[in-house]
matplotlib code that plots the C-alpha trace (Angstrom):
import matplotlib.pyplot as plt

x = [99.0, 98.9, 94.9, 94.1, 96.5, 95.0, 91.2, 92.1, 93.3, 90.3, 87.9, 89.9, 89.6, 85.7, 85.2, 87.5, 85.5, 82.1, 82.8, 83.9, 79.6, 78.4, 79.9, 78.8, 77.8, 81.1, 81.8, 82.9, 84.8, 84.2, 87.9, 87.6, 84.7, 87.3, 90.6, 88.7, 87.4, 90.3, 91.7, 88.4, 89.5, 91.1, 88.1, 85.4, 87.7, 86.9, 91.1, 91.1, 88.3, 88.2, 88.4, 92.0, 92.1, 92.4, 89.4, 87.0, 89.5, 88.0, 84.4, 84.5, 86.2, 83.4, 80.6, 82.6, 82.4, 79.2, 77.0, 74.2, 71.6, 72.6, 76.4, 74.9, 73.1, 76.6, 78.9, 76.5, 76.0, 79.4, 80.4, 77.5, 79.2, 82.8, 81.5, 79.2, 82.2, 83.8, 82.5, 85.5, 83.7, 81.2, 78.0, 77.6, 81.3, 80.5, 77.0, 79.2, 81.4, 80.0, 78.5, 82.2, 83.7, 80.9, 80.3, 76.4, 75.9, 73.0, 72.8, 73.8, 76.6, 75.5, 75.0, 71.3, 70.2, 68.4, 70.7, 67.9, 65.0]
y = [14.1, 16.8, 15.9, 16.6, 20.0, 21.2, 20.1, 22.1, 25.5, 25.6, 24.8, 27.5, 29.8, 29.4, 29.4, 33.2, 34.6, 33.2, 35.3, 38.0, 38.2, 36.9, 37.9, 35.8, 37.2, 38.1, 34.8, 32.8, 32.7, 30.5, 30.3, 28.9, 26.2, 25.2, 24.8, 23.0, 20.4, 19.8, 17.1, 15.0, 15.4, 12.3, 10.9, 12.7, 11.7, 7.9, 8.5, 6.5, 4.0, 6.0, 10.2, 10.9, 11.8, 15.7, 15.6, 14.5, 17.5, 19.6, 18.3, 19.2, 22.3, 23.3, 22.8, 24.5, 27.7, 27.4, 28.5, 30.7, 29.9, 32.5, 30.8, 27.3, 28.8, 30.6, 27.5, 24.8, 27.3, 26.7, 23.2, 22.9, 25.5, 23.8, 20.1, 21.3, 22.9, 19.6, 16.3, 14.1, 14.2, 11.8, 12.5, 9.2, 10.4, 13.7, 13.2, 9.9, 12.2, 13.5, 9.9, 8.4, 11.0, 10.7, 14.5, 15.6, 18.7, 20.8, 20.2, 18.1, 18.0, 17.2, 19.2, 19.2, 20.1, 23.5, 25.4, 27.9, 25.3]
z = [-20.8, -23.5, -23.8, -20.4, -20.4, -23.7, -22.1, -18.6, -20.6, -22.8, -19.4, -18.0, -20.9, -20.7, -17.2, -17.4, -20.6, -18.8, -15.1, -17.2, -18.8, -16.0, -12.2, -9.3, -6.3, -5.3, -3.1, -6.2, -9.7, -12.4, -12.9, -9.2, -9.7, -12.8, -11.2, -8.5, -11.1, -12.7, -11.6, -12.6, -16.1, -16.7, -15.0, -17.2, -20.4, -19.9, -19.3, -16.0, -14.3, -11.0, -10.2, -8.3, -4.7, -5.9, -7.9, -5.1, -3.0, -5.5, -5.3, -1.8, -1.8, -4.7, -2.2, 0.4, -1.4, -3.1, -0.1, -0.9, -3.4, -6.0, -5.4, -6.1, -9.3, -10.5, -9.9, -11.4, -14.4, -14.5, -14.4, -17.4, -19.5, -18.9, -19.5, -22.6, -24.3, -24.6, -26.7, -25.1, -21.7, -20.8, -19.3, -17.4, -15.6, -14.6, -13.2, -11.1, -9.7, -6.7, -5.6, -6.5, -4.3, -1.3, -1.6, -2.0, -3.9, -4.1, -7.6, -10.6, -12.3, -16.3, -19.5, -19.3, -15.4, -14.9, -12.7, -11.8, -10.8]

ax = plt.figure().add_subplot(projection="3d")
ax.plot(x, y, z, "-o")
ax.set_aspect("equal")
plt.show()
């Protein structure tokens, strides 16, 4: 339990010192696309086989507010920076989670997709 609180503050952290270089459109924060992923950390972590009910909440409610293409750009920029500032999360896990949660996203979720293309 302390893992997954110590792994959400510094996601948190990140996402807060990456809006503050790089501001979104105005529609999103990454503080936002963060606390909506969240709850897919024990997931991510190899910590449990399947993502919780609130993590696939917050797949969802991630493409509800990701809308426009720059929005799309912004929040995928970052879900990469969050996942690549952590080596406990697994690649195979967070590319899963959309299919695992039946939510399509306009976009990847993994370290190495180009958010621009």
């Amino acid at each position: 339990m302390m893992k997954m609180r110590s792994m959400v503050c510094v996601m948190v952290v990140l996402a807060v010192v990456q809006s503050m270089f790089h501001p979104s459109s105005g529609a999103i924060t990454c503080t936002q696309v963060v606390q909506s992923l969240a709850p897919c950390a024990t997931y991510i972590t190899g910590s449990v086989p399947q993502p919780a009910p609130g993590c696939c909440t917050g797949i969802t409610t991630l493409r509800g507010m990701a809308t426009t293409t720059p929005d799309k750009r912004f929040a995928c920029n970052c879900v990469k920076t969050a996942t690549a500032s952590n080596p406990n999360i697994r690649d195979d896990a967070v590319s899963s989670l959309p299919g695992k949660c039946g939510v399509q996203l306009p976009y990847a979720i993994s370290r190495s997709f180009d958010c621009n293309s």
